[in-house]
N, C-alpha and C positions, 0 to 999 in steps of 0.2 A: 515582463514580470519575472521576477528573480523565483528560482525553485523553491526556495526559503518557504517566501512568503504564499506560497501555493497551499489552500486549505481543499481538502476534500470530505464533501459533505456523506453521510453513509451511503446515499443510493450511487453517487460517484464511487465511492469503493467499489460498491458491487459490480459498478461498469467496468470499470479499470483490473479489478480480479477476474473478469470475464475475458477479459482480452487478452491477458495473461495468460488466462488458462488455456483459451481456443486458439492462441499463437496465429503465425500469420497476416495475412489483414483481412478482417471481419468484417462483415456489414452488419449496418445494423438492425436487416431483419436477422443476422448471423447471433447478435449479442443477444435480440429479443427472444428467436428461438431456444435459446440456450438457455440463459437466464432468468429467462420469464418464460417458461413452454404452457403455464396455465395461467396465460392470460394477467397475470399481477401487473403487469405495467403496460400501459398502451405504447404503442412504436410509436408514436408522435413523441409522446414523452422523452422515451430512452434516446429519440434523432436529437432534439434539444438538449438533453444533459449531453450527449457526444459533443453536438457543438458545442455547448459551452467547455467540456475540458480539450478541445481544439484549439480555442479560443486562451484559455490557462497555460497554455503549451504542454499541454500532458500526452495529449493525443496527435497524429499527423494523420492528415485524411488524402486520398488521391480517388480522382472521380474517373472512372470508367465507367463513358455511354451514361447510361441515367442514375449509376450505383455508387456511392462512396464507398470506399472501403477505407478502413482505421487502422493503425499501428502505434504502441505505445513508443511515444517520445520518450518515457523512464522505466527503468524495471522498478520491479515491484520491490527488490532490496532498496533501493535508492526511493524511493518512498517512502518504505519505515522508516530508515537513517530520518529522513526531514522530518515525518510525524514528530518522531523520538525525541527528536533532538528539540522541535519546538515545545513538545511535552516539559521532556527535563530545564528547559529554561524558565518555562512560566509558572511550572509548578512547583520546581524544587529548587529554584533561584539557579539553575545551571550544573547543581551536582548530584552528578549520578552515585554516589555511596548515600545519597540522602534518598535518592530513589530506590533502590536496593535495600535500604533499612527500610524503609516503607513498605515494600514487594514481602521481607521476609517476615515481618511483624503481621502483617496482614493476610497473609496466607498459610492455611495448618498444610505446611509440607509434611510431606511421607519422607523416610529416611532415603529411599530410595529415589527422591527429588531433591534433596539436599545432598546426597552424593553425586549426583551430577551435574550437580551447582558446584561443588566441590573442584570436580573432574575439569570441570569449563573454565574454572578460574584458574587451577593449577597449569592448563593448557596455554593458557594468555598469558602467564608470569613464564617460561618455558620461550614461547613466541617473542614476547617484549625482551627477553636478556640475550636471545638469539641475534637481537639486532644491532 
């Protein structure tokens, strides 16, 4: 299965941010503790969505004695990149300046968030003629 086409569902986030966060390789009483410390999702649950993003190649699992332990196959930048980017294709037909007029019509920025919109873009025209 191509990274592309890899969809994560929200409670998938939540696993996949957890792992990220707690670095290393986690088990999954590690993710549940963590993640769920009151109880919100049974471990049976959270072992099943592991495997399944095991299964997506999101996750890589190695078993010691009777424990899996998880490490993410992608980081978490290279995750947004894919959301993003299948975002920007379905919904703004593939351009991101259509996206961007979207983001900026629809959100009362403070001057102080359009300055560093500003800042961010001045940095990437800067970067791109560097090249």
């Amino acid at each position: 299965m191509s990274f592309k086409n890899v969809k994560l569902t929200p409670v998938e986030w939540e696993i996949m941010e957890t792992i990220w966060e707690i670095g290393g390789k986690p088990s999954v009483r590690e993710v549940v503790d963590f993640a769920y410390a009151n109880g919100e999702k049974a471990y049976t649950t959270i072992q099943t969505m592991m495997n399944t993003l095991e299964k997506k190649g999101l996750l890589k699992r190695e078993k010691i004695g009777m424990v899996n332990f998880y490490t993410a196959a992608r980081t978490r930048n290279q995750m947004v990149k894919t959301e993003l980017s299948t975002l920007v294709t379905r919904v703004f037909d593939g351009s991101v300046p259509a996206m961007a007029n979207f983001l900026l019509d629809s959100e009362n920025l403070s001057q102080d968030e359009i300055d560093t919109i500003k800042t961010l873009l001045n940095q990437k025209e800067i970067e791109l003629k560097g090249k």
